[in-house]
OpenMM code with the backbone's topology and positions (N, CA, C; nanometers):
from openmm import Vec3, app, unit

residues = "UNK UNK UNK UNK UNK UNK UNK UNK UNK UNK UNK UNK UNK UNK UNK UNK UNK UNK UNK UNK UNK UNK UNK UNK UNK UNK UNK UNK UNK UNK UNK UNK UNK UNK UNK UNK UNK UNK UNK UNK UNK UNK UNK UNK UNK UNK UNK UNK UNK UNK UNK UNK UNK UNK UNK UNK UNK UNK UNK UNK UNK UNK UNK UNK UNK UNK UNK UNK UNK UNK UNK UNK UNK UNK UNK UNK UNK UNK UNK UNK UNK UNK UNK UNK UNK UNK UNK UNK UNK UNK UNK UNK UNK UNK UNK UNK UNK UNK UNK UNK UNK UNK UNK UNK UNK UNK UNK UNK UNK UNK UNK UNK UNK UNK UNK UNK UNK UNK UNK UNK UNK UNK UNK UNK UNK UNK UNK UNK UNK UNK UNK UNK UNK UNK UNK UNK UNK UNK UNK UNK UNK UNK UNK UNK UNK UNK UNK UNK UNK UNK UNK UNK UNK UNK UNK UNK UNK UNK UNK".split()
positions = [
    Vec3(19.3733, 7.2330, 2.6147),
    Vec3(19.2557, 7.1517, 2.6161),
    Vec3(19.1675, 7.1917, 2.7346),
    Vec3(19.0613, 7.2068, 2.6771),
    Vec3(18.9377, 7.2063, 2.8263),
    Vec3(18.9306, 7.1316, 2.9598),
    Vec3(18.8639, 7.1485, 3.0408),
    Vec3(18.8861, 7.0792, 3.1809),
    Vec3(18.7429, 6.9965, 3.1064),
    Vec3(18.7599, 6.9005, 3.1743),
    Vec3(18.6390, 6.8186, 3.1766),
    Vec3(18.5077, 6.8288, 3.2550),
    Vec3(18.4152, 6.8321, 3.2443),
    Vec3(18.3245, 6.8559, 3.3336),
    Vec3(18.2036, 6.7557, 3.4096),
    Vec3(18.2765, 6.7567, 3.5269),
    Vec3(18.2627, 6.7045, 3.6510),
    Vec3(18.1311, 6.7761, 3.7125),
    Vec3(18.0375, 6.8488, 3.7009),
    Vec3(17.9502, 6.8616, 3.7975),
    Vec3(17.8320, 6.9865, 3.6662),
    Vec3(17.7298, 6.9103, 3.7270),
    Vec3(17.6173, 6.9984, 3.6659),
    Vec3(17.5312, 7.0282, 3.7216),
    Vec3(17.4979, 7.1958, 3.7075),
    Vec3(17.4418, 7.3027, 3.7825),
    Vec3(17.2701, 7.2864, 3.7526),
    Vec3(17.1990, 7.2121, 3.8018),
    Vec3(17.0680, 7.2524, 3.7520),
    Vec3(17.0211, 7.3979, 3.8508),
    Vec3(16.9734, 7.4622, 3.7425),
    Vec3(16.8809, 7.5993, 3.7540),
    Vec3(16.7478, 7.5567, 3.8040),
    Vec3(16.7708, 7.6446, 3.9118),
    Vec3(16.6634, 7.6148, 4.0559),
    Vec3(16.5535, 7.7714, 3.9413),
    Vec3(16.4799, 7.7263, 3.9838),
    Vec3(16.3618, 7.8170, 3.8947),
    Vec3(16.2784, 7.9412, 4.0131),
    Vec3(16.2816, 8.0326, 4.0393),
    Vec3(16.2406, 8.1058, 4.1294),
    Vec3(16.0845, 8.0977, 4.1198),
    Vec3(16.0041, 8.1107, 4.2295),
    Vec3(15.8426, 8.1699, 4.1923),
    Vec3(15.8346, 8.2079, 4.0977),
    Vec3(15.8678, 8.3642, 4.0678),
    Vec3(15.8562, 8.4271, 4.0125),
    Vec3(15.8491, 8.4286, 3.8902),
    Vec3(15.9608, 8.3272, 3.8023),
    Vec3(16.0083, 8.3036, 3.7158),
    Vec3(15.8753, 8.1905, 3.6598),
    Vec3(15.8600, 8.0797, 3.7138),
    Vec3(15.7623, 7.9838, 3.7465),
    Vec3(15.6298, 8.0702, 3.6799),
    Vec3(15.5879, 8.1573, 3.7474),
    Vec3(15.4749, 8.2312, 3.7298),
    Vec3(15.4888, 8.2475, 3.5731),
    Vec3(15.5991, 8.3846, 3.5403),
    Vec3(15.5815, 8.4586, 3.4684),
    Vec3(15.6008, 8.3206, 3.3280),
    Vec3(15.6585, 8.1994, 3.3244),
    Vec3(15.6341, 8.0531, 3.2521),
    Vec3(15.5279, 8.0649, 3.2260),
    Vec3(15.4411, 8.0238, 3.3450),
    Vec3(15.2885, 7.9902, 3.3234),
    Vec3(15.2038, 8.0891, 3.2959),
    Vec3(15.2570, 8.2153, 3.3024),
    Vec3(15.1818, 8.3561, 3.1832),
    Vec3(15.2167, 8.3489, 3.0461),
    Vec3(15.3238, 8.2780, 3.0172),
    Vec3(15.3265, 8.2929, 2.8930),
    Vec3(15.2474, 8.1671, 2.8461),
    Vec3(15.2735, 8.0647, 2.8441),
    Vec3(15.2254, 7.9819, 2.8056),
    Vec3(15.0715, 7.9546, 2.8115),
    Vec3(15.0010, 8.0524, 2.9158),
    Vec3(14.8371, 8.0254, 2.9181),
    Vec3(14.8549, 8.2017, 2.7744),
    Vec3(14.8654, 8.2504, 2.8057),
    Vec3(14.8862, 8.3796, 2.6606),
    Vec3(14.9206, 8.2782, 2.5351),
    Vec3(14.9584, 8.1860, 2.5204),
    Vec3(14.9766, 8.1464, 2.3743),
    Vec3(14.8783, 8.0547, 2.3684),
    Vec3(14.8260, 7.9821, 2.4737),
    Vec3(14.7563, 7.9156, 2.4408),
    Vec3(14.5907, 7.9497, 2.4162),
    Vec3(14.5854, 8.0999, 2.4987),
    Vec3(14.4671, 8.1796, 2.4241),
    Vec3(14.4579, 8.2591, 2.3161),
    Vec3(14.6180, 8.2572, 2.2317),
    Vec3(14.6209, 8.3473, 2.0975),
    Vec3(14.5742, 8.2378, 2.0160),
    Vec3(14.6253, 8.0946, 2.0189),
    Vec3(14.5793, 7.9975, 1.9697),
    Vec3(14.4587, 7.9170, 1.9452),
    Vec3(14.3514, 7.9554, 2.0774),
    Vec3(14.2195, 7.9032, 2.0918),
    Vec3(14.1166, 8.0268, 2.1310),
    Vec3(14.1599, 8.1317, 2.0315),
    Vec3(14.0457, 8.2209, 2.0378),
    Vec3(13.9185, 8.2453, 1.9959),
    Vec3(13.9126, 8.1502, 1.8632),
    Vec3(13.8110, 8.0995, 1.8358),
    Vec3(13.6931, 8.0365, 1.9636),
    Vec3(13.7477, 7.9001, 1.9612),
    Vec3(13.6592, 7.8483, 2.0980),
    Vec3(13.6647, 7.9566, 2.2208),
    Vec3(13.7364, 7.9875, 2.2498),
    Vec3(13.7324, 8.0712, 2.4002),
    Vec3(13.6214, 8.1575, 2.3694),
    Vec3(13.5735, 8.2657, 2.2541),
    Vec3(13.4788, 8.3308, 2.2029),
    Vec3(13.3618, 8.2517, 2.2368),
    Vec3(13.3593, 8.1684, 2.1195),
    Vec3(13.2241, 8.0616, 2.1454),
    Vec3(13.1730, 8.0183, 2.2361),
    Vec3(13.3349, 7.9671, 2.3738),
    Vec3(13.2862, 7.9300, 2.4966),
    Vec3(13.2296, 8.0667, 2.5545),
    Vec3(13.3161, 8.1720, 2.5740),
    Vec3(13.2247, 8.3132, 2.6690),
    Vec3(13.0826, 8.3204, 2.6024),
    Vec3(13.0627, 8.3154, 2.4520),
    Vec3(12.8862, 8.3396, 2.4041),
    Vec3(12.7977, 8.2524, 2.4729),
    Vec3(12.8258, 8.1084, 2.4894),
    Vec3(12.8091, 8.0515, 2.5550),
    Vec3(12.7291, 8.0510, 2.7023),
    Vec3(12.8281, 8.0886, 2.7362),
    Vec3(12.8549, 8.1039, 2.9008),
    Vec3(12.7743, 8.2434, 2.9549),
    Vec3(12.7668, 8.3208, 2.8249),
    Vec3(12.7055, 8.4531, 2.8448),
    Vec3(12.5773, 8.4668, 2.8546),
    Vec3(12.4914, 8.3167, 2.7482),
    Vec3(12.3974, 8.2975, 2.6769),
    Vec3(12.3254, 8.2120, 2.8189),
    Vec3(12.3615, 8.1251, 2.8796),
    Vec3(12.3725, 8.0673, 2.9792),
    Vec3(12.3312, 8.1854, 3.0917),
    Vec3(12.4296, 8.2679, 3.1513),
    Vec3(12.4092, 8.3327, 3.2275),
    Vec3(12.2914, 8.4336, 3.1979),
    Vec3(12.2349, 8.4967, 3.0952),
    Vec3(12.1238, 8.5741, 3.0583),
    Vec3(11.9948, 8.4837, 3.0648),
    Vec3(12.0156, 8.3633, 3.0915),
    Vec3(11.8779, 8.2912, 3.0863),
    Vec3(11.8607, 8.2233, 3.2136),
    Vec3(11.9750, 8.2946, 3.3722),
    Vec3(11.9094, 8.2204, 3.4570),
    Vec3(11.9863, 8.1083, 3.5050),
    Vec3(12.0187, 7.9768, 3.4136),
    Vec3(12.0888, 7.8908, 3.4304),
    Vec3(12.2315, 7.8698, 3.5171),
    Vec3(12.2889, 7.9717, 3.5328),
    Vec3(12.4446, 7.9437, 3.5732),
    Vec3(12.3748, 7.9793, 3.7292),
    Vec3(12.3373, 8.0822, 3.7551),
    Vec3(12.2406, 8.0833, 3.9016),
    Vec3(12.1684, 7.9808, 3.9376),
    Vec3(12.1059, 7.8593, 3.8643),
    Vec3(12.0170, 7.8059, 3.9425),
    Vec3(12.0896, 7.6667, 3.9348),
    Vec3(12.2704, 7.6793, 3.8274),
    Vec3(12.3409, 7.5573, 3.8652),
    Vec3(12.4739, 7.5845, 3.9964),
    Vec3(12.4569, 7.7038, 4.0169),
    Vec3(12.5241, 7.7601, 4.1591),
    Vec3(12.4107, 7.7436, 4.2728),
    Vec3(12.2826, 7.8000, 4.2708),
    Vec3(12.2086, 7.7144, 4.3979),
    Vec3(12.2363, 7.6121, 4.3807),
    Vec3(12.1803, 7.5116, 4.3114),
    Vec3(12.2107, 7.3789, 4.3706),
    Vec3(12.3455, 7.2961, 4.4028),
    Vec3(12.4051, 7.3628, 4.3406),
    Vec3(12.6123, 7.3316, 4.4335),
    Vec3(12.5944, 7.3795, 4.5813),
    Vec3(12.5080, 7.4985, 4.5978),
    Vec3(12.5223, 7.5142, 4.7295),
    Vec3(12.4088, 7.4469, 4.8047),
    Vec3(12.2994, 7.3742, 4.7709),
    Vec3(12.2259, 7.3018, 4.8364),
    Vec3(12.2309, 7.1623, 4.8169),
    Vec3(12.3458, 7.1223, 4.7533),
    Vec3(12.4133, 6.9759, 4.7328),
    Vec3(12.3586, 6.9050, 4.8259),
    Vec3(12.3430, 6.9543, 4.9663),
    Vec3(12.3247, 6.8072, 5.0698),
    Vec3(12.1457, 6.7706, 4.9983),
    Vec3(12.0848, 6.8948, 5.0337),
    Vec3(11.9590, 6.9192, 5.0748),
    Vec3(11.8645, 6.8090, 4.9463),
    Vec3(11.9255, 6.8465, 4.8540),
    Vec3(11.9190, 6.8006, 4.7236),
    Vec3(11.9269, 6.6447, 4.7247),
    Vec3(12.0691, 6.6270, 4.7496),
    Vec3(12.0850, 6.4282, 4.7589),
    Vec3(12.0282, 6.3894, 4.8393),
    Vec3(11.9924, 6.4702, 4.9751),
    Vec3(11.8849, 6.4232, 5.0890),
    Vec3(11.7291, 6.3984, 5.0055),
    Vec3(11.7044, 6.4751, 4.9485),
    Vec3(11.5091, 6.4621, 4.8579),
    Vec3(11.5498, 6.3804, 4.7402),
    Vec3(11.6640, 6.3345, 4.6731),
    Vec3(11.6532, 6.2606, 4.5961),
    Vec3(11.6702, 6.1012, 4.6439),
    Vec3(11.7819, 6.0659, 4.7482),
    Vec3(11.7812, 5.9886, 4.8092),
    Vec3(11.6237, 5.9189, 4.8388),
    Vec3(11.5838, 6.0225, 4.9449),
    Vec3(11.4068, 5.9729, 4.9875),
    Vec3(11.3372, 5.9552, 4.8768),
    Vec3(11.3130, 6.0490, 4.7370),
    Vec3(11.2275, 5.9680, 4.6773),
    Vec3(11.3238, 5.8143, 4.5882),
    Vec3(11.4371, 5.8358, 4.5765),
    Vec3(11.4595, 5.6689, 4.5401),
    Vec3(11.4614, 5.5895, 4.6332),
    Vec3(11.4346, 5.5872, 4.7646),
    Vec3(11.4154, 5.4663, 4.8380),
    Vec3(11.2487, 5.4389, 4.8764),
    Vec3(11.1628, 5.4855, 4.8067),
    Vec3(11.0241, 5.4795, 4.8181),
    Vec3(11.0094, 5.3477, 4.7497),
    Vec3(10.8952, 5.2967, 4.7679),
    Vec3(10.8733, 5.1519, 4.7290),
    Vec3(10.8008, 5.1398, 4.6004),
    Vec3(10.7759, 5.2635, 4.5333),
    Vec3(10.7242, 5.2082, 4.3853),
    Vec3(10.8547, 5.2344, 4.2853),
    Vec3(10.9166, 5.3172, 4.3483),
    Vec3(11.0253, 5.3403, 4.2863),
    Vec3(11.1415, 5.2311, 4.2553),
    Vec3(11.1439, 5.1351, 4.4326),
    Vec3(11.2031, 5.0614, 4.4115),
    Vec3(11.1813, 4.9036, 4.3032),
    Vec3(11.0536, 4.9117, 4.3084),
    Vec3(10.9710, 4.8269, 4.2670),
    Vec3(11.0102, 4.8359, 4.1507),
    Vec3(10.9974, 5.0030, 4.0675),
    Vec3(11.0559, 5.0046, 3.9278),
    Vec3(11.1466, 4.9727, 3.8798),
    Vec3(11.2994, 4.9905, 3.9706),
    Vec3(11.3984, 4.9266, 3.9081),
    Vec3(11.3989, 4.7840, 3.9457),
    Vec3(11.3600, 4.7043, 4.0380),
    Vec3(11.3649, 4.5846, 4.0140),
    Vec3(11.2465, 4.4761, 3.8933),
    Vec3(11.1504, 4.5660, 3.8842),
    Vec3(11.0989, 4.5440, 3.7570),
    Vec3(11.1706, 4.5072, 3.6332),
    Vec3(11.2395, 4.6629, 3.6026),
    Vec3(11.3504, 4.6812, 3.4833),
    Vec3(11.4607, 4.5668, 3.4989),
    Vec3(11.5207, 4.5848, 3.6222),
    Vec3(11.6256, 4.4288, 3.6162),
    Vec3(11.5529, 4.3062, 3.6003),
    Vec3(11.4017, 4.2840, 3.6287),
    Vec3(11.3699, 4.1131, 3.5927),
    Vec3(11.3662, 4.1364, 3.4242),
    Vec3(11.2582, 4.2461, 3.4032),
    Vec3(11.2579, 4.2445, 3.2541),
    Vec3(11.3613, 4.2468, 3.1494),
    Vec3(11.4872, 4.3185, 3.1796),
    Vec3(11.6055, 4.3391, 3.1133),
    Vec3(11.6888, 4.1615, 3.1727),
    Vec3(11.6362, 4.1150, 3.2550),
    Vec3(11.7339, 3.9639, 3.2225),
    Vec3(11.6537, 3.8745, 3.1524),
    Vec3(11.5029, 3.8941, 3.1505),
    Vec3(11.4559, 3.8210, 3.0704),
    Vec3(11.4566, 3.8338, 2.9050),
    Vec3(11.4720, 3.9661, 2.9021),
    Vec3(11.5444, 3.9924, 2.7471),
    Vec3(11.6453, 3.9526, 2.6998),
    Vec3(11.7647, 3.9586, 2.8125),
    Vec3(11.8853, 3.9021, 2.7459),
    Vec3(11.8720, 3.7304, 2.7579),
    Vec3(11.7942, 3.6463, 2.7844),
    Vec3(11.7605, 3.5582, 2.7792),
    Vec3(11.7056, 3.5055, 2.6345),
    Vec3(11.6220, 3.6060, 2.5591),
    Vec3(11.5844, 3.5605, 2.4291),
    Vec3(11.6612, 3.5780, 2.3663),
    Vec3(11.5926, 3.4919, 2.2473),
    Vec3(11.6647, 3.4986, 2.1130),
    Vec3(11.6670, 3.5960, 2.0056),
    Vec3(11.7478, 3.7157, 1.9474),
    Vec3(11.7549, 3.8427, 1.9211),
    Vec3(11.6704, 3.8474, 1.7516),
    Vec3(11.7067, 3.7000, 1.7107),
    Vec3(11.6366, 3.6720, 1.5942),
    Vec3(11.4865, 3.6374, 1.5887),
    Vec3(11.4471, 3.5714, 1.7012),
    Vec3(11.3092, 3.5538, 1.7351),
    Vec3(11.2109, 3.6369, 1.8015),
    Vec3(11.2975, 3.7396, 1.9025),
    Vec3(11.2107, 3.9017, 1.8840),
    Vec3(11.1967, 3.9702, 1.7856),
    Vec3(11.2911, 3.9896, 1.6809),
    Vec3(11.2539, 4.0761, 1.5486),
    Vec3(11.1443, 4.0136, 1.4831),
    Vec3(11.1766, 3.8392, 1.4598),
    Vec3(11.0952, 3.7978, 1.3787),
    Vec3(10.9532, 3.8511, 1.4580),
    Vec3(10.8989, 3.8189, 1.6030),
    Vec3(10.8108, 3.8378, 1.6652),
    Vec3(10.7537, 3.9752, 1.6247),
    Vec3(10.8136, 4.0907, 1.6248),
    Vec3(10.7811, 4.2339, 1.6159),
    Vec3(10.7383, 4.2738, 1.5188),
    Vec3(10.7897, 4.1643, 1.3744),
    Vec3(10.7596, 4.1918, 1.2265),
    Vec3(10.6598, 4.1435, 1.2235),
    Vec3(10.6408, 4.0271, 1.2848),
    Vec3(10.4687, 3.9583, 1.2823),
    Vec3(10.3427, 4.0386, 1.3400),
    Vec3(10.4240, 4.1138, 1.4561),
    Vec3(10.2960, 4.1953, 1.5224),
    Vec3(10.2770, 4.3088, 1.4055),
    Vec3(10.3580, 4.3602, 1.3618),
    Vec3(10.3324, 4.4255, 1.3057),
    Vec3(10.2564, 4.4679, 1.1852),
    Vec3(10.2546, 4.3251, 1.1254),
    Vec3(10.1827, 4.2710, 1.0368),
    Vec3(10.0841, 4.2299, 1.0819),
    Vec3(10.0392, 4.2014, 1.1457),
    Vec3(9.9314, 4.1491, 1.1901),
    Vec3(9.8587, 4.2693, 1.2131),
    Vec3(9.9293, 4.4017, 1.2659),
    Vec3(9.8523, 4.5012, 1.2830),
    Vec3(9.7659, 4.5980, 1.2049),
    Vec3(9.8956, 4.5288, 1.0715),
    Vec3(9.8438, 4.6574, 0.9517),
    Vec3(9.6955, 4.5730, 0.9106),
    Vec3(9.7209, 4.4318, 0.8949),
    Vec3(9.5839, 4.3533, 0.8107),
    Vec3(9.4972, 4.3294, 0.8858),
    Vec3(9.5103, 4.3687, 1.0397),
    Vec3(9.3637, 4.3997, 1.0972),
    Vec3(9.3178, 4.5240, 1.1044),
    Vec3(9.3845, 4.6406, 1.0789),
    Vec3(9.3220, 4.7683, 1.0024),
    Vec3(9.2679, 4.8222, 0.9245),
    Vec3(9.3573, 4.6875, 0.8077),
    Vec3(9.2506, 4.6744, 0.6874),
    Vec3(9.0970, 4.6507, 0.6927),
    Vec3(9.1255, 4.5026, 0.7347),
    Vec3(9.0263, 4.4376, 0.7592),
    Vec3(8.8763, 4.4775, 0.8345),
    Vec3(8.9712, 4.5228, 0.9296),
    Vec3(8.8340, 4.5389, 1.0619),
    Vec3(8.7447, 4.6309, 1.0391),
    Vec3(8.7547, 4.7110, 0.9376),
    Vec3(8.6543, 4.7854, 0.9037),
    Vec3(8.5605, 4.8059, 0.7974),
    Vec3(8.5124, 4.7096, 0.7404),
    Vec3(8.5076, 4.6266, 0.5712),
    Vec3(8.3365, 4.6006, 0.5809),
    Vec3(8.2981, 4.6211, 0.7016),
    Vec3(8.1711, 4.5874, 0.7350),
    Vec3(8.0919, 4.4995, 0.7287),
    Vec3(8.1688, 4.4003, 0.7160),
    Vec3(8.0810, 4.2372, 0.7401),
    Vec3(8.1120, 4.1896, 0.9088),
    Vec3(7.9974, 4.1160, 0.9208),
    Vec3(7.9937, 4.0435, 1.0481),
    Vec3(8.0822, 3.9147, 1.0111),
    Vec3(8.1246, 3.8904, 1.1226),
    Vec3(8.2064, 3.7180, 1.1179),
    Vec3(8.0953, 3.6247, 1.1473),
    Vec3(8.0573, 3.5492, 1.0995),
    Vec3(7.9640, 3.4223, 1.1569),
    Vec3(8.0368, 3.3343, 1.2146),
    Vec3(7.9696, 3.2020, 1.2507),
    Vec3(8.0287, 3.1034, 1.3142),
    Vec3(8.0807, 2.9941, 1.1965),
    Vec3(8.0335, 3.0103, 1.0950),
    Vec3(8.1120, 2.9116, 0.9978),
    Vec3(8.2048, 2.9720, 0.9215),
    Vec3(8.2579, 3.0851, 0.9132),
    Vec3(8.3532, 3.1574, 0.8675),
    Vec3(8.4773, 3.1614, 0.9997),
    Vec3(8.4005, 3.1695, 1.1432),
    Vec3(8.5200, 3.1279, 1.2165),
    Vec3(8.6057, 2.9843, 1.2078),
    Vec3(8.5601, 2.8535, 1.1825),
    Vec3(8.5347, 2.7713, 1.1677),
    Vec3(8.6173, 2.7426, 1.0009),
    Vec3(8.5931, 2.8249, 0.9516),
    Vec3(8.6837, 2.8105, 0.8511),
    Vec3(8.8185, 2.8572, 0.8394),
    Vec3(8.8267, 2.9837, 0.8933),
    Vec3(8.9194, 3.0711, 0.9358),
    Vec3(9.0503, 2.9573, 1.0275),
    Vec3(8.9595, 2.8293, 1.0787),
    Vec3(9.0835, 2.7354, 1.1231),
    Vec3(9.1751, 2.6922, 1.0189),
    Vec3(9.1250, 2.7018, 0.8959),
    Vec3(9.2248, 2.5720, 0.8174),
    Vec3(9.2762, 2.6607, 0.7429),
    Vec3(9.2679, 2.8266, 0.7673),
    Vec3(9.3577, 2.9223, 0.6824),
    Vec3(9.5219, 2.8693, 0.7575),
    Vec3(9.5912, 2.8109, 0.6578),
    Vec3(9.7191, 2.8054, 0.7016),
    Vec3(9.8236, 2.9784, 0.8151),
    Vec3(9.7660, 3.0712, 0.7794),
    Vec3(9.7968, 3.1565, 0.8680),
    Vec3(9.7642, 3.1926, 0.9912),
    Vec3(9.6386, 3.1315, 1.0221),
    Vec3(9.5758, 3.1976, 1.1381),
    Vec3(9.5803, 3.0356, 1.2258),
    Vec3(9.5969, 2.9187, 1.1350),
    Vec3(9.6343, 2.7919, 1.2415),
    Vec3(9.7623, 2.8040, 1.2345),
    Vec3(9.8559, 2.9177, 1.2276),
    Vec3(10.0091, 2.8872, 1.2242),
    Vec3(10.0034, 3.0199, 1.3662),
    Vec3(9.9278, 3.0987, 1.3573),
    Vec3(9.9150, 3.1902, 1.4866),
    Vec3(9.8695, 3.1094, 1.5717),
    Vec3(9.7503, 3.0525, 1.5494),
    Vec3(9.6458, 2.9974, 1.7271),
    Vec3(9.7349, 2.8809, 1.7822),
    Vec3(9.8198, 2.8294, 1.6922),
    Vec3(9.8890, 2.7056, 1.7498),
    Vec3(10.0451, 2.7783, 1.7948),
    Vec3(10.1304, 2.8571, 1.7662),
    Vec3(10.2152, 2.9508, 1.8153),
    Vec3(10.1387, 3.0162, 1.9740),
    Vec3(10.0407, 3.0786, 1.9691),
    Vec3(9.9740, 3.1353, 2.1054),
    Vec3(9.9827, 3.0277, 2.2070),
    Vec3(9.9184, 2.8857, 2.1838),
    Vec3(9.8642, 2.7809, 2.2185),
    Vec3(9.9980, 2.7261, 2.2935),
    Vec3(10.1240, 2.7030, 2.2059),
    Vec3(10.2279, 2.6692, 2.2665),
    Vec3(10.2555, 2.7825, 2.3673),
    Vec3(10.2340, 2.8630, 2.3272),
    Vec3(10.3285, 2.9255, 2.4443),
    Vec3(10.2171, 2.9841, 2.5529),
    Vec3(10.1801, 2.9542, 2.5572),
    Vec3(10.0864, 2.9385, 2.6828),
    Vec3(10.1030, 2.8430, 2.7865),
    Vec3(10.1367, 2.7426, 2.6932),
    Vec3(10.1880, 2.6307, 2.7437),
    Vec3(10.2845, 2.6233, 2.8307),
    Vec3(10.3882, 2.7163, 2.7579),
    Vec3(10.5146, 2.7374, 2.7942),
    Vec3(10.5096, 2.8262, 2.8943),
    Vec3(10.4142, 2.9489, 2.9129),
    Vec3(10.3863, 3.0282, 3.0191),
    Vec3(10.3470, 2.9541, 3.1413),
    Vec3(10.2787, 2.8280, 3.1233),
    Vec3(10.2231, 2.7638, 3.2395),
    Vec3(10.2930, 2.6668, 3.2856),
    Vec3(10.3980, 2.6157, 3.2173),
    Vec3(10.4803, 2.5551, 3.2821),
    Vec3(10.6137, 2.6165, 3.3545),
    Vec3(10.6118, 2.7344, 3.3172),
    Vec3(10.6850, 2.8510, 3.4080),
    Vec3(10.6185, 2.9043, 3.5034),
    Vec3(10.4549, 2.8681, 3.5640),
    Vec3(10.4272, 2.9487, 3.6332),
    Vec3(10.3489, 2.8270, 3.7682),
    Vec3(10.4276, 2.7225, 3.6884),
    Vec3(10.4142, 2.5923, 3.8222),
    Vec3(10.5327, 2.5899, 3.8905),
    Vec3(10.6407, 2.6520, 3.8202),
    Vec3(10.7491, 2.6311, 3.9677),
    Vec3(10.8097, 2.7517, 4.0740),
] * unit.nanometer
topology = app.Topology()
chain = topology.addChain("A")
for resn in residues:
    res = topology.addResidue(resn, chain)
    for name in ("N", "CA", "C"):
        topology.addAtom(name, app.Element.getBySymbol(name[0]), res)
């Protein structure tokens, strides 16, 4: 009968050995992706013939110089002005109602096409056609929509 075995030898792996691993395995893994590797060098080739890989190596090497002039112009004051613009406007968006901007946008929009029509038809408006133009159920369903919210603008702009 066999001896039993009491102790196990792990195989210490030399450099060398290590290396010549990681040659094989980058070799299979380019017999395997020769396709892309092609595409990537055309690439990369296509890139380098137009300039590009040079003028994305200057600026790796002028990294400071670079975040230094971009820095200064984002701390300029219209700049800053812009993004705090964008943050009031973007919270006041997420503030509305997502159904009552579309509806809003479909109305402008409409409204845009039938004053294109319209506006060029060549009659003058008089004063009793404005005047009538009140009791068109559409245009007293606009002036009284404006009207409120004007309202609503001015009572936002008392506090």
């Amino acid at each position: 009968m066999a001896s039993p075995i009491t102790q196990i030898k792990k195989k210490e792996w030399t450099a060398d050995e290590i290396r010549q691993q990681k040659l094989y395995e980058l070799e299979t893994l380019i017999a395997e992706q020769d396709q892309a590797l092609n595409k990537l060098l055309a690439i990369t080739g296509d890139l380098d013939d137009a300039g590009v890989l040079d003028a994305v190596l200057a600026m790796v090497k002028a990294k400071e110089g670079i975040a230094e002039v971009v820095m200064g112009q984002a701390t300029r004051e219209p700049v800053t002005n812009l993004i705090n613009n964008m943050m009031s406007a973007a919270g006041a968006l997420t503030a509305i109602d997502p159904a009552s901007t579309g509806k809003l946008a479909s109305s402008v929009v409409n409204g845009l096409k039938e004053a294109e029509t319209q506006n060029n038809n060549g009659k003058k408006l008089g004063v009793l056609q404005l005047v009538k133009a009140f009791r068109d159920p559409d245009i007293n369903r606009t002036i009284k929509f404006g009207l409120n919210f004007l309202k609503g603008m001015g009572k936002g702009l008392d506090r």
